[in-house]
MARBA-3410 file (N, C-alpha, C, O; in Angstrom, 1 decimal):
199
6.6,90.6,74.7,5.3,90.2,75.2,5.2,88.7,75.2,4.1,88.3,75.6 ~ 6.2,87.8,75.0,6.2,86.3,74.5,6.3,85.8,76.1,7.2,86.4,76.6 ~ 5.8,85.2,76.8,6.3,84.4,77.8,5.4,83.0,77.7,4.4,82.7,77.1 ~ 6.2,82.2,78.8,5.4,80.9,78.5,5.3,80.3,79.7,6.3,80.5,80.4 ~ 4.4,79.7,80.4,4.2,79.1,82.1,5.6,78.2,82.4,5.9,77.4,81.5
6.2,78.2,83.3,6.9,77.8,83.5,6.5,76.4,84.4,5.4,76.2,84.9 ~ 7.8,75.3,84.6,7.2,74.0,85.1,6.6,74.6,86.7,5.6,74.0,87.3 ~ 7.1,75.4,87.1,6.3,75.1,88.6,5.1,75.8,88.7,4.3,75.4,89.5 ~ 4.8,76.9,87.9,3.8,78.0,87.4,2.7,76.9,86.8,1.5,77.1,87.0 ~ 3.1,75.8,86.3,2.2,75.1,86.0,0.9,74.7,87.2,-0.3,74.9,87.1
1.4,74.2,88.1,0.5,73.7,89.3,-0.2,74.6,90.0,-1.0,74.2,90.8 ~ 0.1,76.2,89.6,-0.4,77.3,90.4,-2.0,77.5,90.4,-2.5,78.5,90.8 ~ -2.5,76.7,89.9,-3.9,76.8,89.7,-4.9,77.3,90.5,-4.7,77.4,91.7 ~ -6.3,77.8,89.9,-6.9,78.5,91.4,-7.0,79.6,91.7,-7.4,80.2,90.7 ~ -6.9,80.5,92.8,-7.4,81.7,93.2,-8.8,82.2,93.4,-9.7,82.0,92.5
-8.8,82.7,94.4,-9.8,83.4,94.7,-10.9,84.2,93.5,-10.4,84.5,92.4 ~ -12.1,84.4,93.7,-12.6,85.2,92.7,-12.1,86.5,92.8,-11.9,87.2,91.8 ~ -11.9,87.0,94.1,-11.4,88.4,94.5,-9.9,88.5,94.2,-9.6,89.7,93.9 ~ -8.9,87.8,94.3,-7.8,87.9,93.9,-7.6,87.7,92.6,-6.4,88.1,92.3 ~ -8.4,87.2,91.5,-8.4,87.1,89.9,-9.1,88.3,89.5,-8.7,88.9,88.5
-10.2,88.7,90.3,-10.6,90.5,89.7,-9.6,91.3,90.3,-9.7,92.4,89.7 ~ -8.7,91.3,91.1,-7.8,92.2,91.3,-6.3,92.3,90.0,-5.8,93.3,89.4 ~ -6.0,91.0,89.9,-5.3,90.9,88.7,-6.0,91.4,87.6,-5.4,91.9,86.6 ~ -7.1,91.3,87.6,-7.8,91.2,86.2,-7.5,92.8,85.9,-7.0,93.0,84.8 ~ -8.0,94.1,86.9,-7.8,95.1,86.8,-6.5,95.8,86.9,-6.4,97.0,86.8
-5.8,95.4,87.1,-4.8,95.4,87.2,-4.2,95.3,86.0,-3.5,96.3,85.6 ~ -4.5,94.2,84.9,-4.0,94.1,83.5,-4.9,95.6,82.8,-4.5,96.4,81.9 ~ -6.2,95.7,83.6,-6.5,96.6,82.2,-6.6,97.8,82.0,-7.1,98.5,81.1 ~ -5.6,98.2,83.7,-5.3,99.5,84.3,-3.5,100.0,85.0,-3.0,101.0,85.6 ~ -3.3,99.3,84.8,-2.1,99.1,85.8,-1.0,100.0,84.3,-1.2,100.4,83.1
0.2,99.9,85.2,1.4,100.5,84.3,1.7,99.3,83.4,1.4,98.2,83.9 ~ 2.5,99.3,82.0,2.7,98.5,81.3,3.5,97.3,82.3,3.2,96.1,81.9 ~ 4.4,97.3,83.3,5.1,96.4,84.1,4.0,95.8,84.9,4.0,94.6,85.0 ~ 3.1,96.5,85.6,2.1,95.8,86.1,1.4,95.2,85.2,1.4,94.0,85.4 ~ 0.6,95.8,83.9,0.1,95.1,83.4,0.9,93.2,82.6,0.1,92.3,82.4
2.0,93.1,82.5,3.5,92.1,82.3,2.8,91.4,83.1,1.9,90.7,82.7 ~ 2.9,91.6,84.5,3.1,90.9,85.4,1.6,90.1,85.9,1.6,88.9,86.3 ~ 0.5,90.8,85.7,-0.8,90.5,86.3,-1.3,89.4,84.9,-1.9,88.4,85.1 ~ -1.0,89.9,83.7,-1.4,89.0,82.3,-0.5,87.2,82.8,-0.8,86.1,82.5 ~ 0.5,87.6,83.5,1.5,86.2,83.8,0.7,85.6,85.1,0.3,84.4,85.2
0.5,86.6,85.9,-0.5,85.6,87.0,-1.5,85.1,86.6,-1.7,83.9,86.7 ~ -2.8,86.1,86.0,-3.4,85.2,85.6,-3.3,84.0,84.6,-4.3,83.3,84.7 ~ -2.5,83.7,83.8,-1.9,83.1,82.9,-1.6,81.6,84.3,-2.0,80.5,84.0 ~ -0.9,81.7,85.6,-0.6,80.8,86.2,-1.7,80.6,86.6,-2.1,79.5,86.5 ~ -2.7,81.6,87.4,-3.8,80.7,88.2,-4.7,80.4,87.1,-5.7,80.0,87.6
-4.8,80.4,85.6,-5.6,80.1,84.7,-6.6,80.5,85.0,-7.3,79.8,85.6 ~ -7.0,81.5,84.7,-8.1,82.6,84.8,-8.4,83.3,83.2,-8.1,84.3,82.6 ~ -9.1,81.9,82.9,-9.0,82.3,81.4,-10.5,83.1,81.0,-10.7,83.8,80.0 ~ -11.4,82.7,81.8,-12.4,83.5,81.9,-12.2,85.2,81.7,-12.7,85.9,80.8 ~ -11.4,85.7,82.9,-10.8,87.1,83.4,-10.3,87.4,82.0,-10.7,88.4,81.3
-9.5,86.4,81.5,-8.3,86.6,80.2,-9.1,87.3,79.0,-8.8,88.3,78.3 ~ -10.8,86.4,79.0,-11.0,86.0,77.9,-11.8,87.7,78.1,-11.7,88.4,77.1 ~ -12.2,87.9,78.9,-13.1,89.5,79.6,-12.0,90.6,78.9,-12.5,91.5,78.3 ~ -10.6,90.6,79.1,-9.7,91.3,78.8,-9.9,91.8,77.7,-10.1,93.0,77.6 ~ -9.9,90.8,76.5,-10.3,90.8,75.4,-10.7,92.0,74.9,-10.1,92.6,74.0
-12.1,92.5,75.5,-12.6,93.1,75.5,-12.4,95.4,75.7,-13.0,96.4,75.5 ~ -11.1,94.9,76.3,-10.7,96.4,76.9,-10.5,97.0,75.6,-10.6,96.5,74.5 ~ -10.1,98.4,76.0,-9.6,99.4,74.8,-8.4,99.6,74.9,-7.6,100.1,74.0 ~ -8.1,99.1,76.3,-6.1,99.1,76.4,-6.0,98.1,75.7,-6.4,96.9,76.0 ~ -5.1,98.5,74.0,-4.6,97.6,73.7,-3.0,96.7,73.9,-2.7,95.8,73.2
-2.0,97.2,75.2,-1.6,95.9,75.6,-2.2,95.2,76.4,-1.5,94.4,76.8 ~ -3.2,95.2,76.9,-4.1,94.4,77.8,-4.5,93.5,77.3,-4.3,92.3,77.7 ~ -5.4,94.2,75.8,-5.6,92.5,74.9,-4.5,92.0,74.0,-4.8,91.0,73.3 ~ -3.1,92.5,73.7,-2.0,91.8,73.3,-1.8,90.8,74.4,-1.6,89.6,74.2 ~ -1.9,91.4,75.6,-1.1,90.4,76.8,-2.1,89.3,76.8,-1.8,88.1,76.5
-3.3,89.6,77.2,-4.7,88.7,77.5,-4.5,87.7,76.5,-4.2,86.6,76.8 ~ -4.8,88.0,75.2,-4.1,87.1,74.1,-3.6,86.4,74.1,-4.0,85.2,74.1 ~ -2.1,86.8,74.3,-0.9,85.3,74.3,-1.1,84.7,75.0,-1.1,83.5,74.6 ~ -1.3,85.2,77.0,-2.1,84.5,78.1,-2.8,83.3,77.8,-2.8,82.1,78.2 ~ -3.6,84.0,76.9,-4.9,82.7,76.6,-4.2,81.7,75.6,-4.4,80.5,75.8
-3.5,82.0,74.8,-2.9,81.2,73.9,-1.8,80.0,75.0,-1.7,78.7,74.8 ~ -1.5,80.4,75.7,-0.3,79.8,76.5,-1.2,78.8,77.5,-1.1,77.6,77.5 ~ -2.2,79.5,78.3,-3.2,78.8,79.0,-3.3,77.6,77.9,-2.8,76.5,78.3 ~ -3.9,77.6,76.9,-4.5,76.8,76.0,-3.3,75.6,75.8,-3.6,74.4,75.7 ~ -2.1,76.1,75.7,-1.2,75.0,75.0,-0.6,74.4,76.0,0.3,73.6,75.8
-0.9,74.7,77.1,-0.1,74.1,78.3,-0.7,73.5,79.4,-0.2,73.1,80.5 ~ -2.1,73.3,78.7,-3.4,72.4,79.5,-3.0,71.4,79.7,-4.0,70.8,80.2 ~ -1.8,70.3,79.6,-2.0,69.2,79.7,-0.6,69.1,80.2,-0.3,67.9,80.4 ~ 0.2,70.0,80.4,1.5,69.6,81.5,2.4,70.0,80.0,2.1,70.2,78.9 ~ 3.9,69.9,80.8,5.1,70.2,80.0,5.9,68.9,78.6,6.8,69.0,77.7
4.8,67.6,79.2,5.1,66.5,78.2,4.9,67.3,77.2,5.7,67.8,76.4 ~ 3.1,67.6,77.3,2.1,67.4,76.2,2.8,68.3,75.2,3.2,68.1,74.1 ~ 2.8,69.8,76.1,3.4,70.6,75.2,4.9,70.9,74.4,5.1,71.7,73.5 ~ 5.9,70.0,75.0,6.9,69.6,74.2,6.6,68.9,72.9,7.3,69.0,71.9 ~ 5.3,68.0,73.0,5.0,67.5,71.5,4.3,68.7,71.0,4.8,69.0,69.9
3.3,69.5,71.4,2.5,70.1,70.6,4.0,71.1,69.9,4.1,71.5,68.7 ~ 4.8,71.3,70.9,5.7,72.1,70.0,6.7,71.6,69.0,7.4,72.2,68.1 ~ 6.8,70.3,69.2,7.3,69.9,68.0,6.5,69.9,66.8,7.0,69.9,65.7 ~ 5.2,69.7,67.0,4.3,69.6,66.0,3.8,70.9,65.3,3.1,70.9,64.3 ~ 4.1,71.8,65.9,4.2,73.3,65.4,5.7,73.2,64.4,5.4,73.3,63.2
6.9,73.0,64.7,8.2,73.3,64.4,7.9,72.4,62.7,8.3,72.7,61.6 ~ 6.9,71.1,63.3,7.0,70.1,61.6,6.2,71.3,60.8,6.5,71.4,59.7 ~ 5.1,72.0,61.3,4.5,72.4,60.3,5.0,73.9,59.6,4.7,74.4,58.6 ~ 5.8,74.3,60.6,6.2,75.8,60.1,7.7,75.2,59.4,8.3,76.2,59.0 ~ 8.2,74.5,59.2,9.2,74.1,58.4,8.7,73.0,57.4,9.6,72.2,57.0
7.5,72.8,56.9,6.8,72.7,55.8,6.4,71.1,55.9,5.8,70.6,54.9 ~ 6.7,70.0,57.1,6.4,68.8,57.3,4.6,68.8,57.7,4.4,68.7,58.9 ~ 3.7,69.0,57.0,2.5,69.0,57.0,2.1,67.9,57.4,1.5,67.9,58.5 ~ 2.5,66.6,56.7,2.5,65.3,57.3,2.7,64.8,58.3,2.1,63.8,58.8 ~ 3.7,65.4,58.6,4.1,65.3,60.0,3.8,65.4,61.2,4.1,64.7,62.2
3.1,66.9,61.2,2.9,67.7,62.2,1.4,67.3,62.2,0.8,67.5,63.3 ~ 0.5,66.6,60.9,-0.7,66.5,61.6,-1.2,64.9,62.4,-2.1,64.7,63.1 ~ 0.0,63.9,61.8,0.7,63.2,62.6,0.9,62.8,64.1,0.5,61.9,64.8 ~ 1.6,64.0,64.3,1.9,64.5,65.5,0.6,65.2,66.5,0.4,64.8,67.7 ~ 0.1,66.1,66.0,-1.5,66.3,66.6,-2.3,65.4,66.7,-3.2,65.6,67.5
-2.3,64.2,65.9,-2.9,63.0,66.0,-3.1,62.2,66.7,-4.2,61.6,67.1 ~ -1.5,62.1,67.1,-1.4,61.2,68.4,-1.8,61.9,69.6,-2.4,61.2,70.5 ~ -1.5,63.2,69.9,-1.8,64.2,70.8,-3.3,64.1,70.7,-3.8,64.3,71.8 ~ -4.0,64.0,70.1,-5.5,64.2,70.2,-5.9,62.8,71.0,-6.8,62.8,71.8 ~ -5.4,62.0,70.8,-5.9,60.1,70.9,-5.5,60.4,72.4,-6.4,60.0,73.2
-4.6,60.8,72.9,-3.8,60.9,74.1,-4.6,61.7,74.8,-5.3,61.1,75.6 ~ -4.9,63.1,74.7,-5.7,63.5,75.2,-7.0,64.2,74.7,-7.0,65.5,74.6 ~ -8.1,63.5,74.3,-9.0,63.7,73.5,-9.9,64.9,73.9,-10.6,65.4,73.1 ~ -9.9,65.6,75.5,-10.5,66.9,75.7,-9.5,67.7,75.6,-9.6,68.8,76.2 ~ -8.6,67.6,75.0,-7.5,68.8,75.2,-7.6,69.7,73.7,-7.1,69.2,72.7
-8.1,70.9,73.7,-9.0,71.4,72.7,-7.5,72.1,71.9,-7.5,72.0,70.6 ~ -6.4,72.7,72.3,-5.6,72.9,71.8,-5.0,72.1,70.6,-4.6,72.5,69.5 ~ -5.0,70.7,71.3,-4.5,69.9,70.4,-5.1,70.2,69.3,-4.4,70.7,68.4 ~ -7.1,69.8,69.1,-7.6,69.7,68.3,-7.9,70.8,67.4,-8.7,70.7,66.5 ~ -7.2,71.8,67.9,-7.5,73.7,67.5,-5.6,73.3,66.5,-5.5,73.7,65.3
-4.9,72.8,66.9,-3.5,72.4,65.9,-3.7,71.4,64.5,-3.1,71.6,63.4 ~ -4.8,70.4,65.1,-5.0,69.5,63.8,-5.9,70.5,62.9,-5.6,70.9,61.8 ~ -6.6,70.9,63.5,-7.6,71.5,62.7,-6.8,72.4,61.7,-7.1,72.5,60.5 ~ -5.9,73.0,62.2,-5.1,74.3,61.4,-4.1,73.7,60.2,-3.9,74.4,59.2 ~ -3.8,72.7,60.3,-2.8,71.6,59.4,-3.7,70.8,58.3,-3.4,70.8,57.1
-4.8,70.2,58.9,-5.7,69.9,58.1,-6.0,71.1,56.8,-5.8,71.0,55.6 ~ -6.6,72.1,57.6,-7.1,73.2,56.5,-5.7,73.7,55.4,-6.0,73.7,54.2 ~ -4.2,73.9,55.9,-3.6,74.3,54.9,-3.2,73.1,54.2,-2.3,73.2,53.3 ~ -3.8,71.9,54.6,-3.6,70.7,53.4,-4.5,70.6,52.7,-4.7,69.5,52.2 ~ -5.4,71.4,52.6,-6.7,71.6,52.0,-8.1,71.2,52.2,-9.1,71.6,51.5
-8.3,70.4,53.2,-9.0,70.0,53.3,-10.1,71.2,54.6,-10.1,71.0,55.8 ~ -10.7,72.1,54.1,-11.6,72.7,55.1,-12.3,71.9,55.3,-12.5,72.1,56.4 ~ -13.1,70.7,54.9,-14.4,70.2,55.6,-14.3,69.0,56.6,-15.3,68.4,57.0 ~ -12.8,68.8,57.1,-12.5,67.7,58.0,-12.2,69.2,59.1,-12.6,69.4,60.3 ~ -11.5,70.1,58.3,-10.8,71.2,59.1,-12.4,71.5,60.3,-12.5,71.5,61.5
-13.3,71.9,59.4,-14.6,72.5,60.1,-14.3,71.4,61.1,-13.3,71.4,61.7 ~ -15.3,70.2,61.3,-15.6,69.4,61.9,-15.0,69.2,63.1,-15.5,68.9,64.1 ~ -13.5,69.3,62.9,-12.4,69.7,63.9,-12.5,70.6,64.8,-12.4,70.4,66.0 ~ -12.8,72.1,64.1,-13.2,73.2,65.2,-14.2,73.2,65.0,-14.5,74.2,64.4 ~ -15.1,72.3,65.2,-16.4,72.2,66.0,-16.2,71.1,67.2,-16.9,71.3,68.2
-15.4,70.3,67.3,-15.0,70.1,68.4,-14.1,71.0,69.2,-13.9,70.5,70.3 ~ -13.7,71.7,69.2,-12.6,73.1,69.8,-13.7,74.0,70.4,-13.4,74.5,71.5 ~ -14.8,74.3,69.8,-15.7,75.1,70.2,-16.9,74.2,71.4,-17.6,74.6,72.3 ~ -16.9,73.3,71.1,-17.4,72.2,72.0,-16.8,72.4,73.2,-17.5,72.6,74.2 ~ -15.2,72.2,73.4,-14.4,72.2,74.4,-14.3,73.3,75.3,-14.5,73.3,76.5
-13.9,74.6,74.3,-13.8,76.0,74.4,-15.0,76.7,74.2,-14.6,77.4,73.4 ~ -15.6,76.8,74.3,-16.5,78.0,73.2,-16.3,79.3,73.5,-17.1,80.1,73.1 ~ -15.0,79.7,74.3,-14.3,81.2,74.3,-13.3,81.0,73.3,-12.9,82.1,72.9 ~ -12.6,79.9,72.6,-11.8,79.8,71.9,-12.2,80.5,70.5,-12.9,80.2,69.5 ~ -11.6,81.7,70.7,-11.8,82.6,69.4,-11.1,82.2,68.2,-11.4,82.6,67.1
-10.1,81.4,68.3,-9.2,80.8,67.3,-9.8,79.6,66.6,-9.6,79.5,65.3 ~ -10.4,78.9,67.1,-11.7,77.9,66.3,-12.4,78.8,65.8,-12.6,78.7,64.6 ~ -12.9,79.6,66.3,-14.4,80.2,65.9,-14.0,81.1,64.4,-14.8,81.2,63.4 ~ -12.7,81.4,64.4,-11.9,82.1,63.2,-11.7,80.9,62.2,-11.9,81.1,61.0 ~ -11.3,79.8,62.6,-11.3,78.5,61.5,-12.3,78.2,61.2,-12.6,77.9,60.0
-13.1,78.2,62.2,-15.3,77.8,61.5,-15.1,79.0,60.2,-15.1,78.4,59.1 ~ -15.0,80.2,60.1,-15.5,80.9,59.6,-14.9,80.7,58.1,-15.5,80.6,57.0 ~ -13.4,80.8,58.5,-12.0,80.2,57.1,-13.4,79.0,56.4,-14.3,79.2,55.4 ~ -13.2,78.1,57.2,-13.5,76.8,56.4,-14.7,77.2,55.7,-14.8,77.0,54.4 ~ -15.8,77.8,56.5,-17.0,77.8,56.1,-16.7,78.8,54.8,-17.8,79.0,54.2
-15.6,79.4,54.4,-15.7,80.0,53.6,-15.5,79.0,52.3,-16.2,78.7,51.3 ~ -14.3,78.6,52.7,-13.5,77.4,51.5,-15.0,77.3,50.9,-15.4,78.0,50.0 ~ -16.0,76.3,51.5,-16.7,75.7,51.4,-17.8,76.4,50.9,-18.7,75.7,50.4 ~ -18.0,77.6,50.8,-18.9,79.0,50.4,-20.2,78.7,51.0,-21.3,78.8,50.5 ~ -20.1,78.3,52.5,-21.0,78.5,53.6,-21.5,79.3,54.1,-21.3,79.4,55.3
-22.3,80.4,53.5,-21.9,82.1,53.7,-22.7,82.4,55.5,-22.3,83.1,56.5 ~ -23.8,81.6,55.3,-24.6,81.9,56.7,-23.4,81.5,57.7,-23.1,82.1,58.7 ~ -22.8,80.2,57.3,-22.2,79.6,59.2,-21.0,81.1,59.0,-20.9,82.0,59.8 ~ -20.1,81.2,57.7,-18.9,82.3,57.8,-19.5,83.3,59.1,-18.9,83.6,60.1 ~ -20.7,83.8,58.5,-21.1,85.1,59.6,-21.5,84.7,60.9,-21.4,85.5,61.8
-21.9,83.4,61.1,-22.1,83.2,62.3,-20.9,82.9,63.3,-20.7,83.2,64.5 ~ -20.0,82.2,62.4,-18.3,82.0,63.0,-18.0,83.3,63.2,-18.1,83.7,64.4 ~ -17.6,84.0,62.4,-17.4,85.3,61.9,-17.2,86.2,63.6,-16.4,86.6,64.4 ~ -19.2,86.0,63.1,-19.7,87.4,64.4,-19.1,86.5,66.0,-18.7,87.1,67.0 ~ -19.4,85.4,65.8,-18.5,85.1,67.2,-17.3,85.2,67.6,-16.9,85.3,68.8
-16.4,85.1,66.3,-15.0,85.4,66.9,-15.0,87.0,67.1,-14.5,87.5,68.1 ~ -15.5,87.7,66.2,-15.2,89.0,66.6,-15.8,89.5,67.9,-15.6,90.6,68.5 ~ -16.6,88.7,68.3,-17.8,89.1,69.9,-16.0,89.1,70.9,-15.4,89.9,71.6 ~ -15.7,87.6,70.7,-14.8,87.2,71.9,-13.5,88.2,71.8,-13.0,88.6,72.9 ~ -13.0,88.7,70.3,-12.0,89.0,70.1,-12.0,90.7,69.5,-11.0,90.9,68.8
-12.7,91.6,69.5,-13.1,92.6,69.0,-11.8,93.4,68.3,-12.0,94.5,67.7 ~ -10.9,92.9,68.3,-9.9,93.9,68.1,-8.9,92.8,66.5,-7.9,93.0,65.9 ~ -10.1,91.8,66.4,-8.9,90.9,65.2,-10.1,91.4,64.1,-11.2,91.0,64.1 ~ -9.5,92.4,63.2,-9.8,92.9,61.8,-10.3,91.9,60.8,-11.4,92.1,60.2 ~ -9.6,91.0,60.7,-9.5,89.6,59.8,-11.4,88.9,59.8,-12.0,88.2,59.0
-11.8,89.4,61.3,-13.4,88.5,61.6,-14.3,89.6,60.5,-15.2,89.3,59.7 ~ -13.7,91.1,60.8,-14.7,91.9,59.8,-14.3,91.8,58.6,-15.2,92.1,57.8 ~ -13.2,91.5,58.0,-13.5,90.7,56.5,-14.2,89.7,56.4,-15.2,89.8,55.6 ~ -14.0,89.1,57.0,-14.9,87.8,57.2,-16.6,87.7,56.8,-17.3,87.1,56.0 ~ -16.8,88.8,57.9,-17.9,89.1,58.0,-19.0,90.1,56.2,-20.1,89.9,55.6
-17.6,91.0,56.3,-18.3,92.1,54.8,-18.4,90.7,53.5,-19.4,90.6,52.8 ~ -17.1,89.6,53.5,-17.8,89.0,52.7,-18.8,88.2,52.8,-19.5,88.0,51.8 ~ -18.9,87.5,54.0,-20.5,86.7,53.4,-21.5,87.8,53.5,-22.2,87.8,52.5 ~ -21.5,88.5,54.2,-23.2,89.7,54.1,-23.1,89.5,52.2,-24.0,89.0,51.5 ~ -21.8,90.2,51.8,-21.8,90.7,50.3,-22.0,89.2,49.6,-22.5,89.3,48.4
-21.9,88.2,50.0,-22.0,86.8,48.9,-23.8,86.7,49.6,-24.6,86.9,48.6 ~ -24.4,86.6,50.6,-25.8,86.5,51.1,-26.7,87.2,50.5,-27.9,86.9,50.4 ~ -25.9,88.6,49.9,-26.8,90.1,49.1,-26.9,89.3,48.1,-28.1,89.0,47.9 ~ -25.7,88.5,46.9,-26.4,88.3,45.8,-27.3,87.6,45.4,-27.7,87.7,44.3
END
């Protein structure tokens, strides 16, 4: 299910409204190869709207595919430079260079300051260096950018927890799970602040 836009897939931008609802149905009806194939188009003409609608189906490879889609959309907003650093700056952090990698999204942020992906990376490096309350502030700009970005809305919620924010947790909470119905993790989220708000 892993694919990634390719350099010339990059410029494919666009389409029709009527040719992005045809894909769109297509992902959330089609045979598993169709569905492959239409989550990749939309993914090139960036139809993250359609993507983010997917979300929502009960076919679940639709919102596996829709998912990565969006994730790929997201990290490849800024051309093949940008995201050769963002992936290096993934590689510093999953091989334990924290410093590095938030470093590295740093400069990527300065470089391109609306590019919400970046700031959806710092934010994630930030938080497991402990700091949730730079982390929040971070994806509140991500949600600024995005506000379909269900992956901020999931760090609002993290952070607001660190921080025993119980009202914003459920309000992060209830938004990522609106965009994202099918990630489990938002209804934990959610049972515990209700249960810290009860006492």
């Amino acid at each position: 299910m892993a694919y990634r836009l390719h350099d010339e897939a990059s410029s494919s931008e666009g389409g029709s409204e009527d040719e992005i609802r045809r894909w769109q149905e297509l992902l959330q009806g089609g045979s598993p190869a169709d569905q492959r194939r239409a989550a990749a188009k939309l993914m090139e003409l960036r139809a993250e709207q359609a993507l983010v609608e997917c979300l929502q189906s009960d076919n679940s490879l639709a919102v596996g595919l829709a998912t990565t889609a969006l994730w790929e959309c997201w990290m490849n907003e800024q051309g093949t430079t940008a995201r050769r650093e963002l992936d290096r700056g993934l590689r510093q952090a999953d091989e334990g260079d924290l410093a590095g990698a938030l470093e590295t999204f740093g400069k990527l942020v300065e470089a391109y300051p609306g590019w919400a992906e970046a700031h959806n990376k710092q934010a994630t490096v930030l938080y497991q260096l402990g700091n949730p309350r730079l982390s929040y502030k971070v994806c509140q700009v991500v949600v600024e950018l995005k506000p379909h970005h269900f992956g901020a809305w999931n760090g609002l919620a993290l952070c607001a927890a660190q921080m025993e924010k119980w009202a914003e947790v459920l309000r992060a909470a209830r938004e990522a799970l609106r965009l994202q119905p099918s990630a489990a993790a938002n209804l934990d989220l959610i049972r515990l602040a209700e249960a810290k708000l009860a006492e």
